[in-house]
N, C-alpha and C positions, 0 to 999 in steps of 0.2 A: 504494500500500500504506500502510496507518494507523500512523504514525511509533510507534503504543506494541505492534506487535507487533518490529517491528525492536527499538527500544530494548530490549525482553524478552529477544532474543537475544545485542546486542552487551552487555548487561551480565551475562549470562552469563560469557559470554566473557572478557572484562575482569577477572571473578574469578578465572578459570585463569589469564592471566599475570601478566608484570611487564614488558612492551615494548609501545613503540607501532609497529607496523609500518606501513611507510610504499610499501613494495614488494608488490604480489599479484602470484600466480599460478592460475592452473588450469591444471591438467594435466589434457590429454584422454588418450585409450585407448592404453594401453602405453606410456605415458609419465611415468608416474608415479614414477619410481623415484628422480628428482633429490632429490624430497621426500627419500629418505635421506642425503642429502649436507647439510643443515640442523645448524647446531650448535645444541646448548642446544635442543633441541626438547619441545616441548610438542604433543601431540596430542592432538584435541577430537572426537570422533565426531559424525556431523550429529546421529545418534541421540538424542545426549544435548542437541541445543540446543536450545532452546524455538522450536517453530513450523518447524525444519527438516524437509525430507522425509528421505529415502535412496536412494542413488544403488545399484540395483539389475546395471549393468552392468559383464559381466566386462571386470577390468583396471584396475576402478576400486575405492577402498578401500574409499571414505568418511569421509574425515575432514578437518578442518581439521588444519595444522603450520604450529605457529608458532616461529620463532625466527629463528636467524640465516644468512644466506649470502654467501660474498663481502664479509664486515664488514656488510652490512646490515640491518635486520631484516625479516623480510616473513611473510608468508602465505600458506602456501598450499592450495589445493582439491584433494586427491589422490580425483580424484573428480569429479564435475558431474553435473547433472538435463538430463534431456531431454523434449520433448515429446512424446517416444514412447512415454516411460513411464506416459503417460497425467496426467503433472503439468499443472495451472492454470500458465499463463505468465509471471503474477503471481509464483508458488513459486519457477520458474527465475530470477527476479530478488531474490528473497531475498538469497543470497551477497553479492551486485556492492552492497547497503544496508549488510549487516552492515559492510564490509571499508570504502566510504566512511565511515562515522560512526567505525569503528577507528582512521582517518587515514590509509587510503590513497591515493596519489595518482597515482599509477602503476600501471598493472595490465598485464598478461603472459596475453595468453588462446592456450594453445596447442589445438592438433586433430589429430586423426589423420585424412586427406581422402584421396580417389579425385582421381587427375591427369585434368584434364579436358585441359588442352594437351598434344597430343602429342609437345612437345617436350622433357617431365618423364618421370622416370623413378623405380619405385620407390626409396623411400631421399632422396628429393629433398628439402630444406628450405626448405620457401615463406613468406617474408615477407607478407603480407596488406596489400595496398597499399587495397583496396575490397572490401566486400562487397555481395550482390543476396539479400535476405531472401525466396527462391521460397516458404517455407513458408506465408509469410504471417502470421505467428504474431508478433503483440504485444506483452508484457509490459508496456508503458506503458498499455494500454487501460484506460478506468476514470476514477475520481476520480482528480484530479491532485494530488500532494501538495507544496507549494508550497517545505515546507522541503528537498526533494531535487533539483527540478529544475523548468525551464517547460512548461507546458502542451505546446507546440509545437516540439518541440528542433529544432534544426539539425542535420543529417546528413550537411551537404557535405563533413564531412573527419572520420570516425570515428577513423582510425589516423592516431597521432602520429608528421610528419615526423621531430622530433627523435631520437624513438624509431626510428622505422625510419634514421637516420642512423649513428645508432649502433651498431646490428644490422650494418648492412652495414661498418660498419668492424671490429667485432668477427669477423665471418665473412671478412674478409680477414685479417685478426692471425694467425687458426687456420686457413686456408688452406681454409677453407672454401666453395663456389660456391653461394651460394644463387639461389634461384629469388624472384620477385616476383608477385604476380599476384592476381585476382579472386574471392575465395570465396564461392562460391552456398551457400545451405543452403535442401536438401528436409528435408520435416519427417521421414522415414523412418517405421518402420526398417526398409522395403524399399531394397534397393539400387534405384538408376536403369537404368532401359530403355536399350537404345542410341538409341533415338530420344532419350528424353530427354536423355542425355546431349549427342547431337548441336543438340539445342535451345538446352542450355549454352553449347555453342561456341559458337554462333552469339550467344546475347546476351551473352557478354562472359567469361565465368565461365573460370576458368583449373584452379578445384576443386572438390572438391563434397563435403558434408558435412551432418551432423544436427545441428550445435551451433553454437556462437561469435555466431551474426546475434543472438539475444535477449540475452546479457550482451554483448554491443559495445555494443549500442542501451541498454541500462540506464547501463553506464559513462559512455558518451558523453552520456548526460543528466545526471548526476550531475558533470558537469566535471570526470572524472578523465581524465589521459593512456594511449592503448591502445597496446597492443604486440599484433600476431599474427602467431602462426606457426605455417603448417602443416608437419604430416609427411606426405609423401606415399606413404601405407602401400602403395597398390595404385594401378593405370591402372584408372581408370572401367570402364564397361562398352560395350563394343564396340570398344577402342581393340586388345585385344591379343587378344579374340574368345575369354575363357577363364572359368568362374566364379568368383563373387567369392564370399569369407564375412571370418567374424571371426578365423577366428583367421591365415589372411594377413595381418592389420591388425597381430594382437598381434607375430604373431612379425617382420614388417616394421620396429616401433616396434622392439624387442629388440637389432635388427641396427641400427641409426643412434643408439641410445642413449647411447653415450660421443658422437659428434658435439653432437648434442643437449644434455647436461648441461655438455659443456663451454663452448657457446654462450651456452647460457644465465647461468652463473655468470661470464661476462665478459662479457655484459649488462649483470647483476647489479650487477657493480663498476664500470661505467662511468656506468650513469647517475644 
């Protein structure tokens, strides 16, 4: 992407506050609501950013928030683009430029996922140790833009040890069990087959989901540290032989909500 449409938007931006945040977040579907526990907040609609799309799906606000949490300052995406919205994959990696040139260095990409291990359960909170990009879907394809990252990034270790060290000691403080494990992402926004599903199982995938693989791969080029974490709204398809929709996902996220924001805000303060 052409470093003078990014600059256009992070100085935007830059005009609404007075903080340099050093913390992101996005928040996937019914999980946004941590965004209201933010002190001193400032809120930036994509709408109004230059070159931003709009994030069209319910649960999701659209906006940037920015200020403080946990003593920190950070930012966050109440809200995210998907490929299914029919967005260039290039757009979905908008965000993950804006937020590196802001001075992010850490980032927090949460999701709302289908348990593909049958040994998850809804309500479950999965650490994201690996992902398997099934969508196939790029965001780096294209001219290479040199002042963001290399041509050919390395992908042997997306998600940050440190980061996930921290997590798991945070979800022991708060006596919380979390789950660890592999997130597939189909491009959607059909649910998965049971065959498909069983496909998952079998190459590795522990969740399954429409988001997270293209902003990890943006990040992770950008030589920012990743955090993820899934909510695991519903069991995939064939595990519990029942239909799947959306709003199982919203009201799922709803019910593990206080888990979730308290996790995250001791995070927040740890690392």
């Amino acid at each position: 992407m052409k470093s003078e449409i990014i600059k256009e938007s992070v100085e935007y931006i830059k005009s609404k506050i007075n903080s340099t945040p050093s913390i992101a977040l996005i928040l996937g579907s019914g999980l946004g609501d941590i965004a209201e526990e933010v002190e001193d907040a400032i809120y930036i609609d994509y709408k109004d950013v230059p070159h931003m799309p709009i994030s069209k799906v319910v649960g999701h606000k659209g906006r940037f928030v920015i200020g403080k949490l946990s003593g920190k300052d950070v930012i966050m995406m109440q809200g995210r683009f998907h490929y299914y919205e029919g967005h260039n994959p290039e757009i979905i990696a908008l965000p993950i430029y804006i937020m590196k040139l802001l001075g992010v260095n850490d980032i927090v990409i949460t999701n709302a996922a289908g348990g593909v291990n049958t040994t998850f359960n809804a309500g479950d909170l999965m650490i994201i140790s690996d992902q398997i990009n099934g969508a196939g879907v790029n965001p780096l394809i294209g001219e290479n833009n040199d002042e963001l990252g290399p041509r050919f990034p390395d992908m042997s270790k997306i998600y940050n040890d440190r980061l996930i060290d921290v997590t798991e000691k945070c979800g022991k403080k708060l006596n919380l069990e979390l789950k660890k494990g592999v997130y597939y992402m189909t491009s959607g926004p059909c649910y998965e087959t049971p065959a498909e599903i069983k496909m998952i199982r079998i190459l590795g995938g522990d969740a399954v989901g429409m988001s997270t693989a293209p902003e990890a791969m943006v990040a992770n080029y950008c030589g920012m540290n990743i955090l993820g974490i899934s909510c695991i709204t519903n069991m995939a398809a064939g595990v519990l032989n029942q239909p799947l929709n959306h709003e199982e996902v919203i009201e799922t996220s709803n019910n593990v909500k206080k888990d979730f924001i308290a996790l995250i805000k001791e995070i927040i303060k740890e690392v």
